[in-house]
C-alpha positions as CSV (number, residue, x, y, z in Angstrom):
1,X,0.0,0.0,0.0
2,X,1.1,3.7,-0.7
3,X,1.3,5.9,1.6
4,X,2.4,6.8,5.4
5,X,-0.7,5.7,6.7
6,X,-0.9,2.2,6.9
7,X,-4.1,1.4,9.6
8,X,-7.2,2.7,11.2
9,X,-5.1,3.8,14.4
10,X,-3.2,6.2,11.9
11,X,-6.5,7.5,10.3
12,X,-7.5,8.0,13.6
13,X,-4.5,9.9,15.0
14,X,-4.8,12.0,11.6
15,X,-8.4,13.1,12.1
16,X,-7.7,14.4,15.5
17,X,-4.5,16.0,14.3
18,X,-6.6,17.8,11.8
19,X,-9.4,18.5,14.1
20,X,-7.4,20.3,16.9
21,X,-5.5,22.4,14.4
22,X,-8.9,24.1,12.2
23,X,-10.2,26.9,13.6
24,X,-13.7,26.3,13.6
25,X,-16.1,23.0,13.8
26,X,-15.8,21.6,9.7
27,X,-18.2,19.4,8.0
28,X,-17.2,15.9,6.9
29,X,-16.1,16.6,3.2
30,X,-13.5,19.4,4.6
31,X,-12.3,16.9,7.5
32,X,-11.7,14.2,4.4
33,X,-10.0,16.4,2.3
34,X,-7.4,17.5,4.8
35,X,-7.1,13.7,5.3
36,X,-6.2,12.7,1.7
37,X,-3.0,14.3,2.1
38,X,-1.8,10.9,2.5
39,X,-2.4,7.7,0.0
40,X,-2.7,4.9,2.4
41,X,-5.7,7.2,3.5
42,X,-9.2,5.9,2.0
43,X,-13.3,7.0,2.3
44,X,-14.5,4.1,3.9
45,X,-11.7,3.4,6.4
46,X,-12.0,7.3,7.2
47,X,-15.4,7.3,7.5
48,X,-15.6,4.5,10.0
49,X,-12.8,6.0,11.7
50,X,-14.7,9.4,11.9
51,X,-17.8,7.7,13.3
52,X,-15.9,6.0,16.0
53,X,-14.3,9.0,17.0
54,X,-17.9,10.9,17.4
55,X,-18.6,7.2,19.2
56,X,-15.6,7.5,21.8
57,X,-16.1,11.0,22.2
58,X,-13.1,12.3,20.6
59,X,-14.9,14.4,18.8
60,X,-18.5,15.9,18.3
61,X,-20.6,16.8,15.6
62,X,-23.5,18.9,15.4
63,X,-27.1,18.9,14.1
64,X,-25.9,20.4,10.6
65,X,-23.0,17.9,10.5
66,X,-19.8,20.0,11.4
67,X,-17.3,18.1,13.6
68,X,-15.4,19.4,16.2
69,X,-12.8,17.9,18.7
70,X,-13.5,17.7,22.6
71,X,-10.8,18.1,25.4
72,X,-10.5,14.2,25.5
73,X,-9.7,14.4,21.7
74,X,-7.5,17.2,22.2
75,X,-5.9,15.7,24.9
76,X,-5.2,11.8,23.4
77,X,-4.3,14.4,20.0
78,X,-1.5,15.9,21.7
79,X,-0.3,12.4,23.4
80,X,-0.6,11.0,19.9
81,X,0.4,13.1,17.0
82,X,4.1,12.2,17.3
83,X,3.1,8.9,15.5
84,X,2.2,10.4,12.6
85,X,5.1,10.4,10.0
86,X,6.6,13.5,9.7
87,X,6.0,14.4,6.2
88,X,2.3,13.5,6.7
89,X,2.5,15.7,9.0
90,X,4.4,18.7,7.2
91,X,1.6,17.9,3.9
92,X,-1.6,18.6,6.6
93,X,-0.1,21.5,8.1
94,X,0.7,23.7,4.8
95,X,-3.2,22.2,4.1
96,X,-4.6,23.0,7.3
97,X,-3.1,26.6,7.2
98,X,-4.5,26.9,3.5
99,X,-8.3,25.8,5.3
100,X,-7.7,28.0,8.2
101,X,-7.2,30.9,5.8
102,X,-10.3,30.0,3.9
103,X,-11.8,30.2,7.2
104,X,-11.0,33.0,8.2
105,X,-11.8,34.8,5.3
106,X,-15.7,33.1,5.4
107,X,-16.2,34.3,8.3
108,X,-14.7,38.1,7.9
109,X,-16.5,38.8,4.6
110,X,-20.4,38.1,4.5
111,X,-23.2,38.9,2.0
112,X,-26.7,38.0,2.1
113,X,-29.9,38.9,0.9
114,X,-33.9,38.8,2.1
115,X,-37.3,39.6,0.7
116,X,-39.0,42.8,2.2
117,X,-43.2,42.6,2.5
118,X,-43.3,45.1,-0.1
119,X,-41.5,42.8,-2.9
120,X,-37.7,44.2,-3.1
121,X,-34.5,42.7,-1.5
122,X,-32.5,43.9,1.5
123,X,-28.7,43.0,0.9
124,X,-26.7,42.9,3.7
125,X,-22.9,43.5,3.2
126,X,-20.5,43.4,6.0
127,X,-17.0,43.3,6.2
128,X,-15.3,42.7,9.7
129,X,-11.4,42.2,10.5
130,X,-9.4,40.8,14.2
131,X,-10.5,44.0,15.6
132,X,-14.0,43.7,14.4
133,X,-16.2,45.3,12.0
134,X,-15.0,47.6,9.5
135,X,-18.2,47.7,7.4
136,X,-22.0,46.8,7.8
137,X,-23.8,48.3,5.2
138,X,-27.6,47.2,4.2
139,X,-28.7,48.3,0.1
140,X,-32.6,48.2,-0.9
141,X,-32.7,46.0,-4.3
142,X,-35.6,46.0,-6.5
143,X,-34.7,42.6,-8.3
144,X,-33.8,39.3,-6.7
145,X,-31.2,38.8,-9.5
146,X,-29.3,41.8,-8.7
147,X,-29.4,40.9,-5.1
148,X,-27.7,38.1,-5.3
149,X,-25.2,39.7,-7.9
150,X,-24.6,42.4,-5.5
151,X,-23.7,39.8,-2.9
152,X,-21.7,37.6,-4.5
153,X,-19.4,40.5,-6.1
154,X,-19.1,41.7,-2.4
155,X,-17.4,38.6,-1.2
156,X,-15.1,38.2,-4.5
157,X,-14.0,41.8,-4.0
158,X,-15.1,42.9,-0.4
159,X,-11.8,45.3,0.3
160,X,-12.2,46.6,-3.5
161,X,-15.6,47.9,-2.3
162,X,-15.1,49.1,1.0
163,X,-12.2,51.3,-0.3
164,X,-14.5,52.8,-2.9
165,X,-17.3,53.8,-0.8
166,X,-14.1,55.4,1.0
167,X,-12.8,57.1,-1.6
168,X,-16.7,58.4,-2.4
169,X,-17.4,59.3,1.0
170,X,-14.0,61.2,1.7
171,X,-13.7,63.0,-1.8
172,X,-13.9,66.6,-2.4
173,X,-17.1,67.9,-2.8
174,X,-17.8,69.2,-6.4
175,X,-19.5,72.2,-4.7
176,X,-16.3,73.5,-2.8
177,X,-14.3,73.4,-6.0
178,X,-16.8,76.3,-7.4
179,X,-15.8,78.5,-4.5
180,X,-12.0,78.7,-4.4
């Protein structure tokens, strides 16, 4: 067999390596990619491994199927990931950071849209860094099309727009120039 990974033990240490080192509860597909990074890895050994950690308590998952490790995971994590083979180790971390980032970024930059009573579309665009929020601005739409346009622009470009409702907001008026 290929790989680093040669039994269900390994799998196992591997999904609580993984677990301990995301920043947020994941759902299953992102907790079996990270997991792949290794070919003696496969679905149905992971799988099983996955449910018996949820069984042992290792880990939890929620009602809309995001896992998440518990202190007993972390701590049998911490006891264990020495075992994993180093390079294993190196390939989950670069992917792991790479998740993380993803993250980070899902959670900083958020667009949405709802019906009003009267037909249009509220979009909601916020924008929000460590310190907290830099922007949190709300847009009446007539169309549900352009709603979702409007959002989903937002999160490709999020600082492109927040710097140009800056540079709006914070140019000259046109008004003063007629004065001086």
């Amino acid at each position: 067999m290929a790989g680093f990974i040669h039994d269900k033990l390994e799998i196992k240490f591997l999904i609580l390596y993984i677990t301990a080192r995301v920043i947020e509860p994941v759902p299953f597909d992102m907790v079996l990619d990270l997991a792949m990074c290794d070919e003696g890895v496969d679905y149905f050994d992971f799988s099983e491994c996955l449910r018996d950690l949820v069984k042992t308590a290792h880990l939890t998952v929620s009602d809309d199927g995001m896992y998440a490790i518990t202190e007993k995971g972390m701590r049998n994590s911490q006891i264990c990931e020495s075992s994993l083979p180093y390079s294993v180790r190196l390939r989950c971390d670069k992917n792991i950071s790479e998740c993380n980032r993803k993250l980070r970024r899902r959670s900083q930059v958020r667009a949405s849209y709802e019906k009003r009573t009267n037909g249009t579309y509220t979009v909601r665009l916020s924008l929000n860094d460590d310190m907290g929020s830099l922007m949190d601005l709300k847009l009446m739409i007539v169309r549900e099309d352009m709603a979702g346009i409007l959002a989903e622009r937002f999160r490709q470009a999020p600082e492109r727009t927040y710097s140009e409702i800056m540079n709006v907001l914070l140019a000259e008026d046109p008004s003063d120039q007629s004065e001086k």
